[in-house]
MARROFI-842111 format. One record per residue (C-alpha): x, y, z; residue number from 0; residue in three letters. Coordinates in steps of 0.02 Angstrom, whole numbers, plus 50000, padded with zeros to 5 digits. Example, Ala and Ser with C-alpha at 12.3 -4.5 7.8 and 13.67 -1.06 7.14 Angstrom:
BEGIN
R     c1     c2     c3  resi  resn
R  50615  49775  50390     0   ALA
R  50684  49947  50357     1   SER
This chain:
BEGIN
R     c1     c2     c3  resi  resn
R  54946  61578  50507     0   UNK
R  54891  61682  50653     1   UNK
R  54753  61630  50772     2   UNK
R  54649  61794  50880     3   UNK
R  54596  61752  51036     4   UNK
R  54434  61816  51089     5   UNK
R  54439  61963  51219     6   UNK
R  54583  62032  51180     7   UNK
R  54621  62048  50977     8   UNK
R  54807  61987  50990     9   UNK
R  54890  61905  50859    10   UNK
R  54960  61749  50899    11   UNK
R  55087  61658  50764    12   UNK
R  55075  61458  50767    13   UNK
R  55241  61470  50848    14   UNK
R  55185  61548  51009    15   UNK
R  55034  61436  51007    16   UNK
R  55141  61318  51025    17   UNK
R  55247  61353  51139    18   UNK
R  55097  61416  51256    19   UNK
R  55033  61222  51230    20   UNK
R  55195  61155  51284    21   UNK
R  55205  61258  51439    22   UNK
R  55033  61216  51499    23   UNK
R  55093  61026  51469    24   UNK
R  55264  61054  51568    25   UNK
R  55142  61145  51722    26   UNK
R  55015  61016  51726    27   UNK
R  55155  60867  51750    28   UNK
R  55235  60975  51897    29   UNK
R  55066  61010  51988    30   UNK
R  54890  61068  51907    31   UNK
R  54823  61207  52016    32   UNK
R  54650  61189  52101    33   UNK
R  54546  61261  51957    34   UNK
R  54635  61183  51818    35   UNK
R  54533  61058  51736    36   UNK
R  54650  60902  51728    37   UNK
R  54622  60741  51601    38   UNK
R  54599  60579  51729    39   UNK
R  54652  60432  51644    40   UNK
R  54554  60301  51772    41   UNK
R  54630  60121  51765    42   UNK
R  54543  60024  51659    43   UNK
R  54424  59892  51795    44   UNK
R  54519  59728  51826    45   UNK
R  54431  59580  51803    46   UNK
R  54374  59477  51939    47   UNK
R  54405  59299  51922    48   UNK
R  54309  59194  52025    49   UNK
R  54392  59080  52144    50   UNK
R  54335  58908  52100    51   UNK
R  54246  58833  52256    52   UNK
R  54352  58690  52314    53   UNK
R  54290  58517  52260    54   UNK
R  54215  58428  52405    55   UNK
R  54292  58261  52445    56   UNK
R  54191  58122  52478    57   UNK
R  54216  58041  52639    58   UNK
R  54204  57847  52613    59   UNK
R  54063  57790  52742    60   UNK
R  54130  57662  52892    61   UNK
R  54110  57480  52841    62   UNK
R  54030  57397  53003    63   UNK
R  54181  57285  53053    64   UNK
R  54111  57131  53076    65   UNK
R  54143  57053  53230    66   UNK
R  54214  56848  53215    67   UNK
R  54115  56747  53327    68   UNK
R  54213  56633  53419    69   UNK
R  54163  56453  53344    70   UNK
R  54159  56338  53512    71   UNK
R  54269  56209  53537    72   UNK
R  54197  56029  53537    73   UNK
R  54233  55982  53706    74   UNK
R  54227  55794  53733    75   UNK
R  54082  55722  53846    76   UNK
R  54146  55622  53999    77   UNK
R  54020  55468  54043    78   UNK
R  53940  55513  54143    79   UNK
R  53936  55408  54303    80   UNK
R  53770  55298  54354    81   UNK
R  53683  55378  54503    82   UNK
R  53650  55276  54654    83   UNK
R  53510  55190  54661    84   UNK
R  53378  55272  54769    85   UNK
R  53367  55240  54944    86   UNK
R  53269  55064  55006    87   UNK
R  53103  55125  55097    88   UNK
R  53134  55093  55279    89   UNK
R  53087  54910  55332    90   UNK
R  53091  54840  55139    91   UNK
R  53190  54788  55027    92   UNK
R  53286  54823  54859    93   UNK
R  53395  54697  54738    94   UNK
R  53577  54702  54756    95   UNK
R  53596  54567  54619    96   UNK
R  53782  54534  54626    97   UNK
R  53749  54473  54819    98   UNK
R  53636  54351  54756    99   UNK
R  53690  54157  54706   100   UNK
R  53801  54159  54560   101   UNK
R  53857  54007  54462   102   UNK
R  53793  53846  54405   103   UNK
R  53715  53727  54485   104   UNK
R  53762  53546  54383   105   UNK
R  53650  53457  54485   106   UNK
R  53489  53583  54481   107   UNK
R  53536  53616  54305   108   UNK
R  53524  53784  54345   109   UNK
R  53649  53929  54301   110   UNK
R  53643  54107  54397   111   UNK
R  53723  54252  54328   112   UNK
R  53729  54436  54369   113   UNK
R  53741  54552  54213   114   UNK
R  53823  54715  54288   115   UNK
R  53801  54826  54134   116   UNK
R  53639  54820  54135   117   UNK
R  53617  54771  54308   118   UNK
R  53513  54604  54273   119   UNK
R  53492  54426  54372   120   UNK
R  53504  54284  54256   121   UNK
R  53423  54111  54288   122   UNK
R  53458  54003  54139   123   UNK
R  53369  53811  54178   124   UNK
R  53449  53704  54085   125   UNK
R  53311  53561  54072   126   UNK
R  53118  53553  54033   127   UNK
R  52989  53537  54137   128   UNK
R  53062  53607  54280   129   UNK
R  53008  53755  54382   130   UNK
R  53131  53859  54535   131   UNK
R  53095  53989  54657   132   UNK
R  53270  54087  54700   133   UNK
R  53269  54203  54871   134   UNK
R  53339  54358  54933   135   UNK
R  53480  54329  55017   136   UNK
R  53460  54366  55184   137   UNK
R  53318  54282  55229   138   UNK
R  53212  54450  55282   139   UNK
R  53005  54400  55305   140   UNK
R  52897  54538  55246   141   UNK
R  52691  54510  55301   142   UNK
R  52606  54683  55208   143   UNK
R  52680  54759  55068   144   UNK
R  52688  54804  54892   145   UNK
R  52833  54680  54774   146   UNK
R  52867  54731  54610   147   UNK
R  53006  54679  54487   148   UNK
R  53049  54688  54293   149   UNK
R  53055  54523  54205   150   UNK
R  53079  54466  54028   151   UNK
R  53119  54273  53925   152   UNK
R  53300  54294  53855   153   UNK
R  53305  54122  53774   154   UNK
R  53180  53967  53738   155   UNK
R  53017  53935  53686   156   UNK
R  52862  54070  53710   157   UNK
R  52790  53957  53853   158   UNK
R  52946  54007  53965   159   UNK
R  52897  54077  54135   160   UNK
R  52958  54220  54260   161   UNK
R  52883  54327  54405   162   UNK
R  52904  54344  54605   163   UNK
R  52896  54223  54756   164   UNK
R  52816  54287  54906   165   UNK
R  52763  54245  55075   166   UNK
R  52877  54101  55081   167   UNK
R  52857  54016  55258   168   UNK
R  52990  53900  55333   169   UNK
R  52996  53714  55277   170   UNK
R  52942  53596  55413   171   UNK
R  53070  53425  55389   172   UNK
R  53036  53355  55202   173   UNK
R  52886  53447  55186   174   UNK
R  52895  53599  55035   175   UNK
R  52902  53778  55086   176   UNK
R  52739  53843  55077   177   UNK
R  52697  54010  54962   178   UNK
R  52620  54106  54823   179   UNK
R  52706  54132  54652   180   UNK
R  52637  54272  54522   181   UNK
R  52720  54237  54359   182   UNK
R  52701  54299  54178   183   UNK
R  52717  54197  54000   184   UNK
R  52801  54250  53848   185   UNK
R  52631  54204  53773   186   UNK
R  52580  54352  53854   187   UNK
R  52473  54258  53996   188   UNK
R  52489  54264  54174   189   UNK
R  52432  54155  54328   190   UNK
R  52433  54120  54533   191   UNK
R  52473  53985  54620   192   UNK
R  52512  53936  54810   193   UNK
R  52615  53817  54849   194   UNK
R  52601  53685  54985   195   UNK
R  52678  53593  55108   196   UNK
R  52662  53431  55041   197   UNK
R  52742  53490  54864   198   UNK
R  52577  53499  54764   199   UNK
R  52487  53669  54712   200   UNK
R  52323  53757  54716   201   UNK
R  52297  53852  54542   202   UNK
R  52201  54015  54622   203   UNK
R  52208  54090  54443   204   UNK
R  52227  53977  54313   205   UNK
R  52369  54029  54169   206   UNK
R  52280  54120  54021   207   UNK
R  52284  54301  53960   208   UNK
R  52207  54459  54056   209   UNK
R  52029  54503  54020   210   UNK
R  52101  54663  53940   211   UNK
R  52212  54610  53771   212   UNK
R  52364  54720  53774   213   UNK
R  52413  54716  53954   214   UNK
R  52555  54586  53942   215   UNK
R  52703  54607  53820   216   UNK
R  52738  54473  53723   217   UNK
R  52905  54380  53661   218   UNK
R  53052  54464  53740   219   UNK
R  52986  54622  53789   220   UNK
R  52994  54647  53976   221   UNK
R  52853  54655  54101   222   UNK
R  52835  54760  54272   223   UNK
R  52762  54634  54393   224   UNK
R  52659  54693  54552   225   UNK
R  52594  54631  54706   226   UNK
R  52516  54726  54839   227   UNK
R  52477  54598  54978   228   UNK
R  52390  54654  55115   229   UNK
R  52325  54525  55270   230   UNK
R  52191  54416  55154   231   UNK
R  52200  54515  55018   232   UNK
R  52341  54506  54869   233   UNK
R  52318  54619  54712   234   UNK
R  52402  54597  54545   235   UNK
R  52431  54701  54417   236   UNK
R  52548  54717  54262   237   UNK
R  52624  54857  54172   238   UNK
R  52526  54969  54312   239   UNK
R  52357  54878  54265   240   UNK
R  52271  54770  54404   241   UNK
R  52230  54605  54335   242   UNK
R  52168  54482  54487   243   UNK
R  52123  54511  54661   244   UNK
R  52113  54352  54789   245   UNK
R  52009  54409  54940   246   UNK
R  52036  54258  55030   247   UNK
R  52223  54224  55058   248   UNK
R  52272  54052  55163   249   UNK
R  52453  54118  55191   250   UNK
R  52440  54291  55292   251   UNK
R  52592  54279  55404   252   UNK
R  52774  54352  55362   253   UNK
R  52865  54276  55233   254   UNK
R  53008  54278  55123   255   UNK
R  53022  54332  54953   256   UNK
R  53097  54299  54792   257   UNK
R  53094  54248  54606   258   UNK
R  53044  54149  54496   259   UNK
R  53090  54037  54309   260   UNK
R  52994  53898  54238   261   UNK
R  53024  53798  54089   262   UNK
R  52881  53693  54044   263   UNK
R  52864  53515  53968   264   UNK
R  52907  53480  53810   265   UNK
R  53045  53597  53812   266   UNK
R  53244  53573  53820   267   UNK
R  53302  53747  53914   268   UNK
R  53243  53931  53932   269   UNK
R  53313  54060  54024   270   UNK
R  53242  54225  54111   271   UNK
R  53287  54406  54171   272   UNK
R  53242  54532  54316   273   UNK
R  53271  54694  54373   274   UNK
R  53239  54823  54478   275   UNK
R  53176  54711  54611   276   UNK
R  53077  54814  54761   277   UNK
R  52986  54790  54914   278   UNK
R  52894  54948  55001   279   UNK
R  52805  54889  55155   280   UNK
R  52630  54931  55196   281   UNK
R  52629  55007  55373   282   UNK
């Protein structure tokens, strides 16, 4: 089979053909001149696999520590110690019951006692019908002032008596000492009396219960007991309410003070309390 080129009428056998093919092959794999069309074979595109984004890790949020609160220790509570009593205004008086008379008296039938703990003087009277005044030790006269004390019945019948002495003048041979006594029931009634020299007494308020019901505590409850005396004039009160005034006073002079117990008639024993005993002169 012969194939004619165009251009030039030349014969070419399937042999040369060929061979021309070959050589064209053998020249392009050494180096394909400038105008030669070559054949690119372009890579085929690689594919692009994508990266996988990295997984986040999930940062555990802070617990808030929680801070131990130191649990206090119990500490044990020391007693603590009584404070002194206050200061005794100048030119009066306060108790300082353990100087007083302690004891009993088998004659009197009388028993004193001081009560430390809760800083109490004791009169117990041991009979009926029978009625003391006890003094400050001392023997100290006082003219103008205000007296006050806390009394209350520890034993015996409601009709058992307490409250304060005052104005006490000397005793002249046999004769009584003459004074005033203030003195509250367990009945809850009070009265005041003077006291003179030949032993008898002058009621100056006779024993029954303030005009205002209330004022006295009855039974063992305790009662504060005032008296402001001042020249002729003595003012009581109880629990901080006045009850009495006497305008006319027969004793106006210094005196002593003190307290006072009374079992009445009809009665075997009783036995009273006090406190907190103080004297404030009145300039």
């Amino acid at each position: 089979m012969a194939i004619v080129l165009p251009g030039r009428r030349k014969r070419w056998s399937l042999f040369g053909l060929t061979v021309l093919l070959l050589t064209m092959l053998a020249l392009t794999a050494c180096g394909t001149p400038e105008s030669t069309a070559v054949a690119m074979i372009i890579p085929p595109t690689p594919t692009v696999t994508p990266t996988p984004l990295p997984t986040p890790t999930l940062v555990p949020t802070a617990t808030p520590t929680r801070i131990a609160t130191a649990t206090p220790t119990a500490t044990a509570v020391a007693t603590p110690t009584p404070l002194p009593p206050p200061p005794t205004p100048i030119g009066g008086y306060r108790s300082d019951w353990h100087t007083w008379k302690q004891g009993e008296d088998t004659k009197e039938k009388l028993r004193y006692t001081y009560n430390p703990a809760q800083d109490e003087y004791q009169i117990a009277v041991l009979e009926g019908d029978q009625e003391w005044s006890i003094y400050a030790p001392g023997g100290q006269k006082f003219q103008n002032f205000t007296l006050e004390v806390d009394g209350r019945r520890l034993t015996g019948p409601d009709n058992v008596g307490y409250g304060l002495v005052f104005r006490r003048q000397p005793r002249q041979g046999d004769n009584a000492s003459e004074r005033y006594v203030f003195y509250v029931n367990a009945q809850g009634r009070f009265s005041l009396f003077q006291v003179n020299p030949n032993n008898t007494s002058r009621t100056l308020r006779n024993l029954d219960a303030p005009s205002q019901p209330g004022i006295i505590k009855v039974g063992d409850e305790p009662n504060h007991l005032t008296v402001t005396a001042q020249d002729g004039q003595i003012t009581l009160a109880i629990n901080g309410q006045q009850v009495y005034i006497l305008n006319n006073a027969a004793i106006t002079q210094p005196g002593e003070i003190g307290i006072f117990a009374k079992v009445p008639d009809g009665a075997t024993s009783g036995e009273v309390a006090f406190k907190n005993l103080l004297l404030t002169p009145i300039p």
